[in-house]
Backbone bond lengths (Angstrom), bond angles and torsions (degrees), N, CA, C in turn:
res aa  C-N    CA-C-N  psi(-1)  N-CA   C-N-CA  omega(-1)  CA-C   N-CA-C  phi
1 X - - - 1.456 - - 1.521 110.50 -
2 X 1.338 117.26 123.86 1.779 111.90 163.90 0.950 104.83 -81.56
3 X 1.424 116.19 128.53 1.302 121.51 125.01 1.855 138.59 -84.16
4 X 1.397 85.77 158.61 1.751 117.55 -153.90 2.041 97.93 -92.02
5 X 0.942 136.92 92.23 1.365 115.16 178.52 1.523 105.05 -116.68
6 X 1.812 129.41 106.08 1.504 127.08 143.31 1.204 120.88 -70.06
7 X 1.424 110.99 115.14 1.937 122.27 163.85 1.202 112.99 -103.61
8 X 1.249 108.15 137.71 1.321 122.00 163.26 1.607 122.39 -135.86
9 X 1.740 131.38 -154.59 1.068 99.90 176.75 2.183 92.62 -165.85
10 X 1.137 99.01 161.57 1.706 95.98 179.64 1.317 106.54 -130.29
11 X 1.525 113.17 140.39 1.451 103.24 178.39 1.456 117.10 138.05
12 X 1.065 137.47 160.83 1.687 126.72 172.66 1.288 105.39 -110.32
13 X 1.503 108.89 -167.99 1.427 118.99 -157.08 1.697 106.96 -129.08
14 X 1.779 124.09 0.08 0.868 135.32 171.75 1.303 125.55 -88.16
15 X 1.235 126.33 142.17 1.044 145.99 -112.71 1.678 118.76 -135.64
16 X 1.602 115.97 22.19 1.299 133.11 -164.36 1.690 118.54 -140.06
17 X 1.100 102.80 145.12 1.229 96.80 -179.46 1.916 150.16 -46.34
18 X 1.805 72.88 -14.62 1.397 92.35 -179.41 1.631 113.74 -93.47
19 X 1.036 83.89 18.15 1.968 90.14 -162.16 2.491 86.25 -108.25
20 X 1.292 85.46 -177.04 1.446 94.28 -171.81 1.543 100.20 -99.16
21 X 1.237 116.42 132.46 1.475 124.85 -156.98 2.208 113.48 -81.77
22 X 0.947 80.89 13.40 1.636 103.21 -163.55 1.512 116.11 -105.75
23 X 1.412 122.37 119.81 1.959 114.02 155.08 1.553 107.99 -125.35
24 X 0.984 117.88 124.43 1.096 136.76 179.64 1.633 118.10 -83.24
25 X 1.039 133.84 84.14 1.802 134.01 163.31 1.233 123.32 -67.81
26 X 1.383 123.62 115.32 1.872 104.56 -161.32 1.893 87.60 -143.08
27 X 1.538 89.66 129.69 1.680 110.81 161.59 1.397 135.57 -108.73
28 X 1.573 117.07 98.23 1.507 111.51 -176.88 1.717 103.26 -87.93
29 X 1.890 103.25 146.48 1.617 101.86 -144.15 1.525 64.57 -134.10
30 X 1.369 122.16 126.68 1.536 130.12 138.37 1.562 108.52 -124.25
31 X 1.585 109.47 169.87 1.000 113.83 147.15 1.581 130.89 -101.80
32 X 1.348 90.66 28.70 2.171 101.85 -167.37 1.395 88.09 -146.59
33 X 1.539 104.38 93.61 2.008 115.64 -178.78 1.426 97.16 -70.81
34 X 1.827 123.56 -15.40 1.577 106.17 -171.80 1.340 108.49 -75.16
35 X 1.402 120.86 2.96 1.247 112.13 -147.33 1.273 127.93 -85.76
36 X 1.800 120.92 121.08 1.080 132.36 -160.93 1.347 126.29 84.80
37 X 1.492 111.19 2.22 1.572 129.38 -168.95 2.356 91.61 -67.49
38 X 1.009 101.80 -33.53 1.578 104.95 -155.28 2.142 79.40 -71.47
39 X 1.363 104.43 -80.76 1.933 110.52 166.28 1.545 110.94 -5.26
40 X 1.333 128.84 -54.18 1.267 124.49 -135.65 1.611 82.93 -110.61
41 X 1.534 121.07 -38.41 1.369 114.14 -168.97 1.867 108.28 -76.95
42 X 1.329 113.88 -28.83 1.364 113.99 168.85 1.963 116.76 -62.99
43 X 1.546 91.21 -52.45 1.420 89.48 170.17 1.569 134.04 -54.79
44 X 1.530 104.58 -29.31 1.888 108.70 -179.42 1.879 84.10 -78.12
45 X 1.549 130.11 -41.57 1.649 93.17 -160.72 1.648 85.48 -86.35
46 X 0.860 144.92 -36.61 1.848 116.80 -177.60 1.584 102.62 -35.46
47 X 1.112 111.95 -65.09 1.629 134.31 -175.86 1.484 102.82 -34.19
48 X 1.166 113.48 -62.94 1.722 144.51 178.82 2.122 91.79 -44.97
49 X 1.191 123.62 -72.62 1.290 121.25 175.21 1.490 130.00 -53.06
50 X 1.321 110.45 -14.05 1.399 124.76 -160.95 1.709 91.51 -106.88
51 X 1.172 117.06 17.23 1.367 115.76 -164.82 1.270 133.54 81.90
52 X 1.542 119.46 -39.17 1.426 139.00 -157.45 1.699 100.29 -82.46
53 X 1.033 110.84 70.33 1.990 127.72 -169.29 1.817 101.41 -73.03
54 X 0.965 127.24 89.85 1.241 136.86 164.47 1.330 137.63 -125.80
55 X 1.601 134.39 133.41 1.222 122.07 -131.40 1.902 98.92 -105.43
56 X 1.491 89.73 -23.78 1.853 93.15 159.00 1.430 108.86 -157.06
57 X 1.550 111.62 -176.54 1.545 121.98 -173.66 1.785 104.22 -112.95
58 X 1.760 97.90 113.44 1.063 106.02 166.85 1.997 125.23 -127.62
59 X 0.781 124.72 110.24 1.224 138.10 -153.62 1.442 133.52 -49.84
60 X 1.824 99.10 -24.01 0.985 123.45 168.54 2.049 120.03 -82.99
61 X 1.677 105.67 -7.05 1.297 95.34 -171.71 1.770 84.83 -143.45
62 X 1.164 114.52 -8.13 1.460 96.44 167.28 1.625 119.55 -77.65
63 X 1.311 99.28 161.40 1.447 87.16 179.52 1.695 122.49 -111.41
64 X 1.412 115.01 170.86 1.116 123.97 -133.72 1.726 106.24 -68.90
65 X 1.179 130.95 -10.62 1.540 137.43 -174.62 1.645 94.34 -90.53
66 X 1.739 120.12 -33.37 1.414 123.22 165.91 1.294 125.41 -64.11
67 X 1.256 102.01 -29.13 1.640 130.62 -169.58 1.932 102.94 -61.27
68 X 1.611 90.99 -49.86 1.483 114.74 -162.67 1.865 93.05 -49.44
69 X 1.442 82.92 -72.62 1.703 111.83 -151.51 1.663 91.88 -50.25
70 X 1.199 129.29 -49.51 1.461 129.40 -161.71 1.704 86.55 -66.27
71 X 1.430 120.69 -71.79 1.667 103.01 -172.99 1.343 131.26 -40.49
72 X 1.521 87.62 -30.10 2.046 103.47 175.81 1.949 101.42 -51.60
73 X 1.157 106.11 -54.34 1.679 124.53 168.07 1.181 106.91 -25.40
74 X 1.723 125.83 -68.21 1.233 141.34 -161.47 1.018 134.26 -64.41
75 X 1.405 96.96 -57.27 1.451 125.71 168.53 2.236 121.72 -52.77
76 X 1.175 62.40 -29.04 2.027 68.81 -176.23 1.545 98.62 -95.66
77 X 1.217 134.45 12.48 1.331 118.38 -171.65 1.947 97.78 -112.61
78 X 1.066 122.34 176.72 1.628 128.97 -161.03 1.512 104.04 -154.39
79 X 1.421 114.69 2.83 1.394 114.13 -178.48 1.085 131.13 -85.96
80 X 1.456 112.97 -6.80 1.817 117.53 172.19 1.312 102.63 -142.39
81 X 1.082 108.86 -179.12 1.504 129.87 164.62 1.519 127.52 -152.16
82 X 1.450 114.71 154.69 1.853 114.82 -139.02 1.302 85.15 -106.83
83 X 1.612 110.60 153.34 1.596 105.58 171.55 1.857 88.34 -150.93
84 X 1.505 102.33 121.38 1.592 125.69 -155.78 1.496 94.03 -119.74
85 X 1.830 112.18 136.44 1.524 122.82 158.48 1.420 104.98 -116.93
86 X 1.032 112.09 129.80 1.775 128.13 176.41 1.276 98.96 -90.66
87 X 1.398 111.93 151.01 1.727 119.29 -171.07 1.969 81.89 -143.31
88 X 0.967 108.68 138.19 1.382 139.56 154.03 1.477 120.01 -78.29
89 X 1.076 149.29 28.71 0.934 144.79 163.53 1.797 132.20 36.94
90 X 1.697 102.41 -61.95 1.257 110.59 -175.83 1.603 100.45 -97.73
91 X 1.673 116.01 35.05 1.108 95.29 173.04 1.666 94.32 -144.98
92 X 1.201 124.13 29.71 1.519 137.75 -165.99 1.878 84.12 -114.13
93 X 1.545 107.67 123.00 1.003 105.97 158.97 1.872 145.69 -53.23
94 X 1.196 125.04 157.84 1.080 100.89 -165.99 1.865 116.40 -84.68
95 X 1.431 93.52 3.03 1.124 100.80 177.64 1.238 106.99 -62.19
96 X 1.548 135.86 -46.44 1.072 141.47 -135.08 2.008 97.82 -112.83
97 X 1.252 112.65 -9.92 1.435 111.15 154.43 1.551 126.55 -79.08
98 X 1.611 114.45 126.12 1.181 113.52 37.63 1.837 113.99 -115.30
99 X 1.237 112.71 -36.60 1.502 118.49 170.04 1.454 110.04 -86.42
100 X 1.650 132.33 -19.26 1.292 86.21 -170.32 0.997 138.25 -74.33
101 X 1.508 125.72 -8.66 1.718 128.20 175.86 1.311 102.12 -34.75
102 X 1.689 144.10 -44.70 1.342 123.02 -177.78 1.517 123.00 -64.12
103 X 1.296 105.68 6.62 1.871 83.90 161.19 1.735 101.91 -107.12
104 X 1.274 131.67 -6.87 1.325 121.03 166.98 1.697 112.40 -56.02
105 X 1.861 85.32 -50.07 1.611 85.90 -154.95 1.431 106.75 -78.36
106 X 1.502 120.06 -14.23 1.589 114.44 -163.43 1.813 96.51 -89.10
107 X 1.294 114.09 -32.25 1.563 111.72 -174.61 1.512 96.52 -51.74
108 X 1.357 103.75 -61.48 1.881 109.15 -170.87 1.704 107.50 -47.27
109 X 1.030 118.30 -69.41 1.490 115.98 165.49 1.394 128.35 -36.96
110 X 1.516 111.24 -54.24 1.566 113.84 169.09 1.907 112.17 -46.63
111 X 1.580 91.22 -43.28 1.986 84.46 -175.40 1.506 105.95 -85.51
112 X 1.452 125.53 26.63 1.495 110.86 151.50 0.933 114.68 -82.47
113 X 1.742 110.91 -32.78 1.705 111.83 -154.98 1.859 108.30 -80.44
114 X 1.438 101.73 -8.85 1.818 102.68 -174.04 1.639 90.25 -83.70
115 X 1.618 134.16 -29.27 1.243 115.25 -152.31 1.824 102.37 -80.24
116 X 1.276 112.16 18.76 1.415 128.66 174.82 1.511 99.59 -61.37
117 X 1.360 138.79 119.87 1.751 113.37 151.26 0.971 119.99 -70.51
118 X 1.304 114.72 -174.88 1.654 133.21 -168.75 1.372 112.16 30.46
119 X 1.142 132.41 62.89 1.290 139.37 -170.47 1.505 106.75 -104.78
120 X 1.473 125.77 95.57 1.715 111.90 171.29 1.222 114.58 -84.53
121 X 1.224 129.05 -10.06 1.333 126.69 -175.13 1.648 114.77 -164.08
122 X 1.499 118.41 167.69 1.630 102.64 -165.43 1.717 92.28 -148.37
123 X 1.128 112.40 111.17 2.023 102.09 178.04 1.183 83.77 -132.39
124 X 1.846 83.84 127.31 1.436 116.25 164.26 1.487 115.76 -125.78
125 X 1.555 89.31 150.31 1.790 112.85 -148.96 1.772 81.32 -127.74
126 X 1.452 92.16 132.33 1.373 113.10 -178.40 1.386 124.85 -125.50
127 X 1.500 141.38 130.12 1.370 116.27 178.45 1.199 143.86 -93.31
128 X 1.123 165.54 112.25 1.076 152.13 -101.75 1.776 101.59 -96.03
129 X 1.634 104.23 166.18 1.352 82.03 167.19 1.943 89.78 -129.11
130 X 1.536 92.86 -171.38 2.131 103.85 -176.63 1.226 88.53 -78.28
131 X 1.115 139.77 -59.99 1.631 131.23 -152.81 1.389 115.98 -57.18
132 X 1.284 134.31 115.86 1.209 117.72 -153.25 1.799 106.07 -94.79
133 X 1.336 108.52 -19.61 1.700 107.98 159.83 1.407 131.19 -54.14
134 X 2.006 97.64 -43.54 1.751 99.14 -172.93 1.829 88.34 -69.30
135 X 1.746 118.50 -46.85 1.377 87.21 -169.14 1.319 131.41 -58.68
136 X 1.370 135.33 -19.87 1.339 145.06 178.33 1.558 95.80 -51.94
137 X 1.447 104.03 -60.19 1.623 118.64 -160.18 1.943 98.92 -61.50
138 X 1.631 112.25 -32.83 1.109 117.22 -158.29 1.940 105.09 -67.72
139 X 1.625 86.78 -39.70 1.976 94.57 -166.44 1.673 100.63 -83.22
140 X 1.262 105.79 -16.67 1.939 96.38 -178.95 1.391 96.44 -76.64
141 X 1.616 108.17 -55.36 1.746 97.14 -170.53 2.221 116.27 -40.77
142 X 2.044 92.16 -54.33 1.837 78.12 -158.77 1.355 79.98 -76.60
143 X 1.441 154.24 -8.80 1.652 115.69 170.82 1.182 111.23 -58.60
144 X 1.247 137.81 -64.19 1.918 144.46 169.03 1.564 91.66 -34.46
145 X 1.149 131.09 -73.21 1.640 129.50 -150.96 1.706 96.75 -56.08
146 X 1.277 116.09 -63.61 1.419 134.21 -179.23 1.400 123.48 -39.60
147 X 1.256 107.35 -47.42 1.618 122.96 166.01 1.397 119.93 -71.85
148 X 1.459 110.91 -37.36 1.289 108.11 168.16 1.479 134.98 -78.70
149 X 1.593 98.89 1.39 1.761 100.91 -174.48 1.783 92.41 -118.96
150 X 0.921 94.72 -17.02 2.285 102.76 176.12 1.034 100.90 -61.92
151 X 1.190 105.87 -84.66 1.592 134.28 -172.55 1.381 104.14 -46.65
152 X 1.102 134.92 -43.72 2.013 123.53 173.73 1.477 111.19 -73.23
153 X 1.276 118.33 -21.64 1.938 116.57 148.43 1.694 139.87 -94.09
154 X 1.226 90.04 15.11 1.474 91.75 -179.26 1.472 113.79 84.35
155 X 1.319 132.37 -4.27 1.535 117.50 -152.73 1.660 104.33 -100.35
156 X 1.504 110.95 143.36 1.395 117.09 164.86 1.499 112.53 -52.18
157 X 1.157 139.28 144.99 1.589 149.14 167.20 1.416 118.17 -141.77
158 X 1.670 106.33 129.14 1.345 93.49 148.88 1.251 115.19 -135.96
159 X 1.878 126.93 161.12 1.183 118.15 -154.22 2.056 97.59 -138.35
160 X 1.416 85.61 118.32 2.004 87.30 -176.66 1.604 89.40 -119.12
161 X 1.305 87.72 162.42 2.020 116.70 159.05 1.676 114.14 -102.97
162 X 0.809 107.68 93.35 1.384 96.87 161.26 1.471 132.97 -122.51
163 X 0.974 134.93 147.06 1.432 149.09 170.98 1.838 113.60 -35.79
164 X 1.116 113.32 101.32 1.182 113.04 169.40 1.741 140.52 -13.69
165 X 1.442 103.43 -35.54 1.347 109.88 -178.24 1.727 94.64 -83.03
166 X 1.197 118.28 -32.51 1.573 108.35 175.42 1.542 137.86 -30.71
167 X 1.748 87.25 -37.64 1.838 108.52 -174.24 1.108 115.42 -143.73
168 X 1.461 118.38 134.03 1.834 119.08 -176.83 1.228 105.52 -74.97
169 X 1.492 121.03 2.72 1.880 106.99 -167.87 1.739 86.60 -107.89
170 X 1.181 123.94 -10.64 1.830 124.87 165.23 1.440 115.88 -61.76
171 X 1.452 103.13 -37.44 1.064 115.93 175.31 1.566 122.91 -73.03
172 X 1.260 107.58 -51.42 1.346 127.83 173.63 1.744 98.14 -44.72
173 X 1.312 111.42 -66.76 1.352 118.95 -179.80 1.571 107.90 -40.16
174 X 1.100 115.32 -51.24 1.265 125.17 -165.07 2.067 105.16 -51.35
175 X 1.167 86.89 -47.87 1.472 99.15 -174.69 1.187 122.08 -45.64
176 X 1.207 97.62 -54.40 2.238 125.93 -160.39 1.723 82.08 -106.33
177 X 0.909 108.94 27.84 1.816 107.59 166.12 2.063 93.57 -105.89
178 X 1.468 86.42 -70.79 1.881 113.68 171.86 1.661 93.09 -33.69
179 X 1.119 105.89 -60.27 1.662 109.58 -147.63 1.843 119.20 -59.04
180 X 1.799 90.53 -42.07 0.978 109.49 170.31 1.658 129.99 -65.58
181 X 1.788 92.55 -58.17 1.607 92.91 153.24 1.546 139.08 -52.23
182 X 1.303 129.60 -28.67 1.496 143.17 152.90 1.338 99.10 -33.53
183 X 1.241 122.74 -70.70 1.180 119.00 -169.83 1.548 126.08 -58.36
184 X 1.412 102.46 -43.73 2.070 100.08 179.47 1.506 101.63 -74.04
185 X 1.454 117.89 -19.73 1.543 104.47 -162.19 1.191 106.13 -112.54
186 X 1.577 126.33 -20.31 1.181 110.87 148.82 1.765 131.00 -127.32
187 X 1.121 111.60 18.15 1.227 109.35 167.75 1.592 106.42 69.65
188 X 1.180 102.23 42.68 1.823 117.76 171.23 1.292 102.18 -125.41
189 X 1.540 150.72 96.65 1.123 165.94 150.72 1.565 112.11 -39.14
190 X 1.612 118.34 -29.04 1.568 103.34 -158.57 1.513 130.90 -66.03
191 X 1.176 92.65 -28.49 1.950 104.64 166.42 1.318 101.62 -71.85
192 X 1.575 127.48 -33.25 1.925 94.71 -156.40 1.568 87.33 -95.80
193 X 1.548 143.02 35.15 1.372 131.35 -173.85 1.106 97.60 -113.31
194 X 1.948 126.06 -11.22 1.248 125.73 166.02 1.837 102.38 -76.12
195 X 0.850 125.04 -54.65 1.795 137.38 -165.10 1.710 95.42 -70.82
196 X 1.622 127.49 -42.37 1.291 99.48 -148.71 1.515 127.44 -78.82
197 X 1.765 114.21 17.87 1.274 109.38 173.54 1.481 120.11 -91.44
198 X 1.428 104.81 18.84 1.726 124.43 -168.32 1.615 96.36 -124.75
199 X 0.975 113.25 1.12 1.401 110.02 -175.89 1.596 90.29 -73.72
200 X 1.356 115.15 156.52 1.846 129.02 178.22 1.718 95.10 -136.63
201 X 1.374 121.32 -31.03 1.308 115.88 -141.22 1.502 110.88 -166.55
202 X 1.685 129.31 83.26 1.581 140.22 -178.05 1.112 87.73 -119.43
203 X 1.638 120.27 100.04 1.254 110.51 148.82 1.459 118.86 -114.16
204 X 1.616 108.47 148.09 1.774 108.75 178.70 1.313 93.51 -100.83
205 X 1.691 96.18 117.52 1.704 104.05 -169.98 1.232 116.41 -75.86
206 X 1.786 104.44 -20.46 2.093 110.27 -179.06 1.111 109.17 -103.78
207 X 1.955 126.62 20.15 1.626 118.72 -152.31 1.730 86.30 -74.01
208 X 1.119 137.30 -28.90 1.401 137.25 -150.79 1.813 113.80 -90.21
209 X 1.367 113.93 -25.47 0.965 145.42 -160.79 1.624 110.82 -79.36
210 X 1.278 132.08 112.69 1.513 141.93 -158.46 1.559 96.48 -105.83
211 X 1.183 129.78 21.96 1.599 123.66 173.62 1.428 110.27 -108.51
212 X 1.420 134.49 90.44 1.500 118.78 166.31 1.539 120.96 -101.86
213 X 1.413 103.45 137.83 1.957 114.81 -165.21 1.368 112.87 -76.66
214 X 1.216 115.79 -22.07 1.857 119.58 176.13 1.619 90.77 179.65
């Protein structure tokens, strides 16, 4: 069986108290990559007629009547399931600021997606980000992370960046990335109560951890 994995992630990369204490890493896992592509493409041209002309759905800048209808999307579908690493922020060493937390958090995530059986193969679709350093930093880390958790099970992989508008499951990711993060960082539940019966996998990777940096 292939599996389909979109990651994405919510959250900043600063490093102060005044900032939101939270990064969110989130993997939507199907084995049907079309999935929801037909949903999401009817909804942007309704959207598209109604005035509201947008070239994709992102959660953090759409707005909240857009917000609705796309979770309405999500929520009714049964075709994947999300597997999320929570990062603590003020408890990530400083060694590992400013990118390296992504090889903590992507290894941990990468070894959910092998405990899949019958797995012949695993392509993962990634989204890009603007910063053109974290992305450098972003594709060396999951190439090293990726190879190193493939390659100790035997499994075929392949690993791209692409641009969000490319794929509705980037998008999808994108969402239940937001949705999830809303919730640890601010204690607003209403988006992740559409996503959380797809949840497989929220782990707080530093909840255990007695070291905090500021």
């Amino acid at each position: 069986m292939p599996l389909f994995t979109f990651l994405d992630e919510s959250g900043s990369y600063q490093y102060t108290k005044e900032q939101s204490n939270f990064i969110v890493y989130t993997a939507v896992v199907t084995s049907t990559p079309s999935l929801l592509c037909q949903e999401f493409s009817e909804l942007k041209y309704e959207l598209h007629l109604q005035g509201q002309r947008q070239d994709r759905f992102h959660a953090c800048e759409d707005l909240q009547v857009v917000r609705n209808r796309v979770f309405g999307i999500i929520s009714k579908s049964v075709g994947y399931a999300i597997h999320a690493i929570v990062v603590r922020k003020n408890k990530i060493n400083p060694v590992l600021h400013k990118y390296g937390v992504y090889s903590v958090a992507y290894r941990t995530l990468l070894r959910y997606l092998v405990a899949f059986k019958n797995l012949d193969r695993v392509c993962i679709i990634v989204d890009t980000v603007p910063d053109q350093s974290q992305q450098v930093t972003l594709k060396n880390t999951l190439r090293a992370r990726t190879e190193e958790v493939m390659n100790a099970k035997g499994i075929p992989y392949t690993l791209d960046h692409h641009t969000s508008h490319s794929h509705t499951l980037l998008q999808v990711a994108d969402y239940c990335a937001w949705a999830i993060y809303r919730k640890w960082a601010n204690n607003d539940a209403r988006s992740y109560t559409h996503i959380q019966g797809r949840i497989q996998n929220e782990y707080d990777i530093f909840a255990n951890g007695d070291t905090t940096y500021y």
